[in-house]
C-alpha positions in Angstrom: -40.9 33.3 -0.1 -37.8 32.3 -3.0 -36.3 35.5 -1.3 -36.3 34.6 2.1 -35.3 31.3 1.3 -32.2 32.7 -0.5 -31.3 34.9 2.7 -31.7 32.0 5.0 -29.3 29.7 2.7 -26.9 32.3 2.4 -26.5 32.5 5.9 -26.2 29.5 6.5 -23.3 28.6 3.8 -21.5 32.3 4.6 -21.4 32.2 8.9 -21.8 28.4 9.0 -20.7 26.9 6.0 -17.3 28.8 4.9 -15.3 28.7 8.0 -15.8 25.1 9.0 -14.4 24.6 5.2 -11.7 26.9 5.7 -10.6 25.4 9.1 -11.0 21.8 7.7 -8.6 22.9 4.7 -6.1 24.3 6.9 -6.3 20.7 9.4 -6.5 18.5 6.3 -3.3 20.1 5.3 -1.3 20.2 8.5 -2.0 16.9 9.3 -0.9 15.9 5.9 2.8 17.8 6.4 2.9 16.2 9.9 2.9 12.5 8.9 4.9 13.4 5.9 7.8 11.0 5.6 9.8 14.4 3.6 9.5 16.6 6.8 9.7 13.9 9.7 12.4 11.7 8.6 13.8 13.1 5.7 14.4 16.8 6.4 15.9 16.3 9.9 18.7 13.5 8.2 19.6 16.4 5.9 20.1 18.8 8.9 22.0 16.5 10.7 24.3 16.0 8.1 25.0 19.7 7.9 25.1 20.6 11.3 28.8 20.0 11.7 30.2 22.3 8.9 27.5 25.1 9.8 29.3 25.2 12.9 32.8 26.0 12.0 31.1 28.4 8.9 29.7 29.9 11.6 32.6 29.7 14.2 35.3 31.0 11.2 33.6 33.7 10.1 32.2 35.1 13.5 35.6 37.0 14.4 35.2 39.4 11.6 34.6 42.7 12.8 32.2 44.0 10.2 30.1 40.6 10.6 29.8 40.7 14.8 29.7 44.7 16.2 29.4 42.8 19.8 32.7 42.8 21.3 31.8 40.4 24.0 30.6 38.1 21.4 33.7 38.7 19.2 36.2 37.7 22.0 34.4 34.6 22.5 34.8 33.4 19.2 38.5 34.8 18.7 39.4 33.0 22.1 37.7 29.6 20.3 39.4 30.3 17.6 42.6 30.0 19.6 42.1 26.7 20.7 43.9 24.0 19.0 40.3 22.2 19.2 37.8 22.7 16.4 34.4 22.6 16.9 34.2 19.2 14.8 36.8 18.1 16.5 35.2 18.9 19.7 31.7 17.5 18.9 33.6 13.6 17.9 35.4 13.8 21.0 32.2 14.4 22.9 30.6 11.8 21.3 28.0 14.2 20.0 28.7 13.7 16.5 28.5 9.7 16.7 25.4 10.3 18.0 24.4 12.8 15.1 25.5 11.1 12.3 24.2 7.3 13.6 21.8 7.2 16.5 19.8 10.3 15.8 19.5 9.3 12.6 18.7 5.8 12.4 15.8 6.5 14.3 14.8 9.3 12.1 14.9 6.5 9.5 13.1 3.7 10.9 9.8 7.2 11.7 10.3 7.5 7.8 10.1 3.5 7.4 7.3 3.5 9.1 5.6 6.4 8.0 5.6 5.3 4.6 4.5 0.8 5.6 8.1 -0.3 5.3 7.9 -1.4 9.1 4.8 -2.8 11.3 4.3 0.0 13.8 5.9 0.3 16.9 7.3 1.8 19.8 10.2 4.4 18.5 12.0 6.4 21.1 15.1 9.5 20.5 17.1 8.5 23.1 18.5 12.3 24.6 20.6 10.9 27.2 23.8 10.8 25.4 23.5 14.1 24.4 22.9 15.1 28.1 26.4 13.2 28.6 28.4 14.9 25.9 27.2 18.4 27.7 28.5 17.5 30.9 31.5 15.5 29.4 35.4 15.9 30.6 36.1 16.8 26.9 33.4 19.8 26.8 34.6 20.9 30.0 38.6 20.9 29.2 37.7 23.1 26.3 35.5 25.5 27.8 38.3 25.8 30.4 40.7 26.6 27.1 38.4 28.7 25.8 38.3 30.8 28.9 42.0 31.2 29.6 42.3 32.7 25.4 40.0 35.5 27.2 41.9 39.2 28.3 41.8 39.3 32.1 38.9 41.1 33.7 38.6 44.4 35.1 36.5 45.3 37.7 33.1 46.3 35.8 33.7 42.3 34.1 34.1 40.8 37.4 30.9 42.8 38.4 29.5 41.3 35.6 30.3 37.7 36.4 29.5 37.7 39.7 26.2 38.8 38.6 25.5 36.1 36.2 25.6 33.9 39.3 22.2 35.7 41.1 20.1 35.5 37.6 18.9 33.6 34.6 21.2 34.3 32.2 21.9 33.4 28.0 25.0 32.3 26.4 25.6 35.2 25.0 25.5 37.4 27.8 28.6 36.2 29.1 31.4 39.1 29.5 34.2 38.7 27.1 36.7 38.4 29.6 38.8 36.2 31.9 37.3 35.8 35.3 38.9 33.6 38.8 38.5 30.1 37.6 36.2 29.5 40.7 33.9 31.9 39.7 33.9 31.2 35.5 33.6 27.1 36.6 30.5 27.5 38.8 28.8 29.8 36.7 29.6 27.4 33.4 28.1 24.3 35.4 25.2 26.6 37.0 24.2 27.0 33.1 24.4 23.3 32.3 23.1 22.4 34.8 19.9 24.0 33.8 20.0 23.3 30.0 19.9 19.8 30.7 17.4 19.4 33.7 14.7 20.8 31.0 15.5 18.6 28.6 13.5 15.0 29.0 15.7 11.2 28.7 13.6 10.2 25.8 11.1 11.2 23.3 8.5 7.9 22.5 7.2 7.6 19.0 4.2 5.6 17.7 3.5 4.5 21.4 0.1 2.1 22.0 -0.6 2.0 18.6 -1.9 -1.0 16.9 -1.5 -2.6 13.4 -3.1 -0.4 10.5 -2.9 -2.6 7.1 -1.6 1.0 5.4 1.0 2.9 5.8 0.6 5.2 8.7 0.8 8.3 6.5 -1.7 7.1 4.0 -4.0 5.8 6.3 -3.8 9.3 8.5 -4.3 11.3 5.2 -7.3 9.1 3.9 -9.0 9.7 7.6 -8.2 13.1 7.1 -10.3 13.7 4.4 -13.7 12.3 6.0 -13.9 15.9 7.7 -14.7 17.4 4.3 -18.4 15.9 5.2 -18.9 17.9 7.9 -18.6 21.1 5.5 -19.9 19.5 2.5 -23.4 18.7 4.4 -23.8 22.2 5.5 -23.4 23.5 1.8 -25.6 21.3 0.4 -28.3 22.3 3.0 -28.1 25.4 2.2 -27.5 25.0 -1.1 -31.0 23.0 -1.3 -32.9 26.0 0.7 -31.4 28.6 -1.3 -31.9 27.1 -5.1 -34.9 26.7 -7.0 -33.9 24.6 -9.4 -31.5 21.8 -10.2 -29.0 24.6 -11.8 -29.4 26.8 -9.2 -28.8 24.1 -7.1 -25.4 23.6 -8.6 -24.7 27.3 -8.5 -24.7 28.3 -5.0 -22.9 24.5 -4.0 -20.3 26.0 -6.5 -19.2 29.5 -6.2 -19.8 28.5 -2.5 -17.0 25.6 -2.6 -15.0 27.8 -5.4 -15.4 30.8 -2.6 -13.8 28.7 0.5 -10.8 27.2 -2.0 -10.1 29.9 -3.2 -10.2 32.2 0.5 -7.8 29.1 1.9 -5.4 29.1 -1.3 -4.4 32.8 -0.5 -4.4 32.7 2.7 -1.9 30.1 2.5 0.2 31.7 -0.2 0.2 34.8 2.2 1.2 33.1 5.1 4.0 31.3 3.2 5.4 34.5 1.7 5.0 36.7 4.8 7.4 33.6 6.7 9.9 33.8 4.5 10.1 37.6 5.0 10.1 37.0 8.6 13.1 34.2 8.2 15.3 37.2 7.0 14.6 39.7 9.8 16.0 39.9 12.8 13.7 40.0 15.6 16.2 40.0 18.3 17.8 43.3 16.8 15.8 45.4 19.3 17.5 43.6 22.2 20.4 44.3 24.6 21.2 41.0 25.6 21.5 39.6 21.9 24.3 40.0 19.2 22.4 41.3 16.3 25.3 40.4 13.8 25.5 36.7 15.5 22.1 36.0 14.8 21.6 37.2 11.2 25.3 35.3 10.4 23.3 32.0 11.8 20.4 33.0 10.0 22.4 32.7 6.9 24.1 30.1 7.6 20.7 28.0 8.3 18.1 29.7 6.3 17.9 26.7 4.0 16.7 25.1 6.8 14.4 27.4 7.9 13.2 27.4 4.5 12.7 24.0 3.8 10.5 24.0 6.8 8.3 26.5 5.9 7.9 24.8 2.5 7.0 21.3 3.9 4.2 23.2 6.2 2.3 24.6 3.7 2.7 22.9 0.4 0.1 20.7 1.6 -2.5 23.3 2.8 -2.0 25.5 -1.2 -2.6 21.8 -2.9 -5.7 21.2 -0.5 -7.5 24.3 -1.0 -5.9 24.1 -4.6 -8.3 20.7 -5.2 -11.3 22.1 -3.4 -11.3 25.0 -5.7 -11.2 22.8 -8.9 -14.4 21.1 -7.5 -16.5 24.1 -6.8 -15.3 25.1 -10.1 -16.6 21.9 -11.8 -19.8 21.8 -9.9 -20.3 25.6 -10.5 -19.9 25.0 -14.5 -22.4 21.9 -14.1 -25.1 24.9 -13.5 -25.1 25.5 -16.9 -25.2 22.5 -18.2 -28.3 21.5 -16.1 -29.9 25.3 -17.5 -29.2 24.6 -21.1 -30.1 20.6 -21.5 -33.7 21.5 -23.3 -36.8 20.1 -21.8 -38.9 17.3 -22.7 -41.8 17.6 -24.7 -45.3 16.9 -23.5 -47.2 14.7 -26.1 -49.5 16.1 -28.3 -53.0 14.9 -29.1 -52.5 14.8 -32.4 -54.1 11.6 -33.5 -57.9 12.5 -32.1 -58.5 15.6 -34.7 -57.6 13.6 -37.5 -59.6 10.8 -36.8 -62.4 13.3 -35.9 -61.6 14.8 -40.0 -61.5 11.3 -41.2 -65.1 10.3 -40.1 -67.1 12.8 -41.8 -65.4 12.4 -45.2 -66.5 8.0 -45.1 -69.9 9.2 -43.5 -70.1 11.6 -46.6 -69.4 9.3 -49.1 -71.7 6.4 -48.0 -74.7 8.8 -48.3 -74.9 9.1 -51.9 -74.5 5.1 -52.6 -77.1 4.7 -50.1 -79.6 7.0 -52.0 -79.0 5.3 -55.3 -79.3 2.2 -53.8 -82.8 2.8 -51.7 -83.8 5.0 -55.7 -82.7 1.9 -57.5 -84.6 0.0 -55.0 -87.3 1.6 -55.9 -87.4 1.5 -59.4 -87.5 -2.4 -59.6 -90.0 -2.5 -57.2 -92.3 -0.7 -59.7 -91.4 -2.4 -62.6 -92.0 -5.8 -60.7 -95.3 -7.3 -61.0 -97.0 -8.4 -57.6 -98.5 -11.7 -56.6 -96.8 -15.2 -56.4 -95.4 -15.0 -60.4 -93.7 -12.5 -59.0 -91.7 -14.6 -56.2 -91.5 -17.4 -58.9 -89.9 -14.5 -61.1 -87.7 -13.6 -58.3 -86.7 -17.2 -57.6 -86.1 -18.2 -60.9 -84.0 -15.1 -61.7 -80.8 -16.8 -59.6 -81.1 -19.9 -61.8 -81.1 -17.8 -65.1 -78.4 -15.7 -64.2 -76.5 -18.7 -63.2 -76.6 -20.0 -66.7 -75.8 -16.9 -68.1 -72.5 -16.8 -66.7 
């Protein structure tokens, strides 16, 4: 019977038990980098900030030849290059960098404010329209123009290659190097536009129909977070409580079963973590035709701080989750032998009865020889004593005698 009551709670806690723990480790975890203040206001201010001198890093040093083996992609940036226009330049005069460096991230700032109770909740939207604007701006399209012209003229395989970029979805960077008819470089420029921007919605809404929550939003989403640790917790216990015996065994499968899902998220997530930073410095465009290979890793480089930083914020949270949860099963696991060793207590003995039981026979003992001399002393006078009424005279008169006497 203890042995198919071990099987059955072993079941239960490994098929049952153990992944709901690890999926609720993993969710805890998420949710706890997704309402972080750090990643959703902070983080994005810091890439703002940066985005206009990644951009001429990237635009300067994308015209050396041992960086970009593209040529196409190499005459693009030499051409910009040419222009008496930087790209900072360009993004003020498009308005793009007021809108960076003020509107973007303001409201990045008042998610953060209210991510962490500085602000009742409310409504926050990121307002994409002026970016729309600065895409299809005069200013944007004057230098594209500039750019073009800084282009060597086309032969006929490049004016092939333009006319087909007008009959297909097309990237960027598949753009030949050269200088087509400004009819044809004009509609196929405004073709790709065009299409950026239709995708992209007007506004992105924040905190919409939400009500008033006495915490912070972040605190209160991480405390409500952690009430799906019952769910796991209940289905332990159970078959914790089929499995054990006794109180220590009890705390023994409960314990290396916790310790067993901590520990099974806590390297998982260290994994995970380590295999996506390998995976930030490969390339996995390198296999294509239609991408620069040298383009991409010099923008890898020039943002994997970024890429980094996100990766951290992700899943700090789910290692210090499953980091806590192994602690516990830990602690409860060590409990086991402090419920084995604490001694038992001690039935009482009955050691009053035989004693008393010794005690009696030793008084009974005694009594009998006074009692003999008293019944042979008894006797004795009785003999000695004459009968008849002198004697009761005797008798009575003997208390008087020995009255004076004393």
């Amino acid at each position: 019977m203890k042995a198919l009551r071990k099987v059955l709670g072993l079941l239960i806690i490994l098929f049952i038990g153990l992944p709901i723990l690890f999926a609720v480790i993993w969710a805890v975890g998420i949710t706890r980098a997704a309402v972080s203040p750090e990643f959703v206001s902070d983080l994005p201010q810091e890439i703002i900030e940066e985005v206009p001198s990644v951009v001429d890093e990237v635009f300067k040093e994308a015209q050396n030849k041992d960086l970009i083996a593209d040529k196409d992609t190499r005459a693009w940036f030499k051409a910009a290059s040419q222009v008496d226009t930087s790209p900072r330049e360009l993004m003020r005069s498009m308005g793009l960098l007021d809108w960076l460096e003020n509107e973007l991230s303001g409201t990045f700032e008042e998610a953060g404010d209210v991510l962490r109770g500085k602000r009742r909740t409310g409504s926050i939207v990121f307002d994409l329209r002026p970016l729309k604007q600065a895409l299809h701006s005069q200013a944007f399209r004057d230098y594209i123009v500039q750019v073009i012209e800084k282009l060597p003229p086309c032969d006929e395989g490049g004016m092939e290659q333009w006319s087909m970029m007008m009959e297909r979805d097309y990237d960027l960077f598949e753009f030949p190097g050269c200088r087509p008819d400004v009819q044809i470089s004009e509609q196929v420029i405004q073709g790709h536009l065009r299409e950026l921007t239709e995708d992209m919605s007007n506004e992105i809404e924040l905190f919409s129909n939400t009500r008033f929550i006495p915490l912070s939003i972040s605190r209160f989403v991480k405390l409500a977070s952690y009430a799906m640790f019952l769910l796991p917790a209940f289905i332990i216990l159970l078959g914790s409580v089929i499995a054990a015996t006794s109180t220590a065994g009890f705390f023994r499968w409960s314990g290396l079963s916790i310790l067993t899902g901590g520990l099974i998220s806590l390297f998982t997530a260290l994994f995970t973590k380590h295999l996506a930073f390998l995976g930030i410095g490969l390339s996995p465009y390198s296999y294509t035709e239609n991408w620069s290979v040298g383009l991409h890793e010099l923008v890898m480089e020039k943002t994997g701080w970024i890429q980094t930083a996100v990766v951290h914020h992700l899943f700090s949270p789910v290692i210090a989750v499953a980091g806590v949860v192994s602690i516990i099963g830990f602690v409860v696991f060590v409990l086991s032998f402090i419920a084995r060793s604490r001694p038992k207590p001690e039935k009482e003995k009955p050691a009053e009865k035989p004693e008393e039981k010794k005690v009696k026979p030793k008084i009974k003992q005694e009594e009998k020889p006074i009692s003999k001399e008293k019944e042979e002393s008894k006797k004795e006078f009785e003999e000695k004593a004459p009968t008849g009424p002198e004697n009761k005279t005797s008798k009575e008169g003997e208390e008087p005698e020995e009255n004076n006497k004393s």
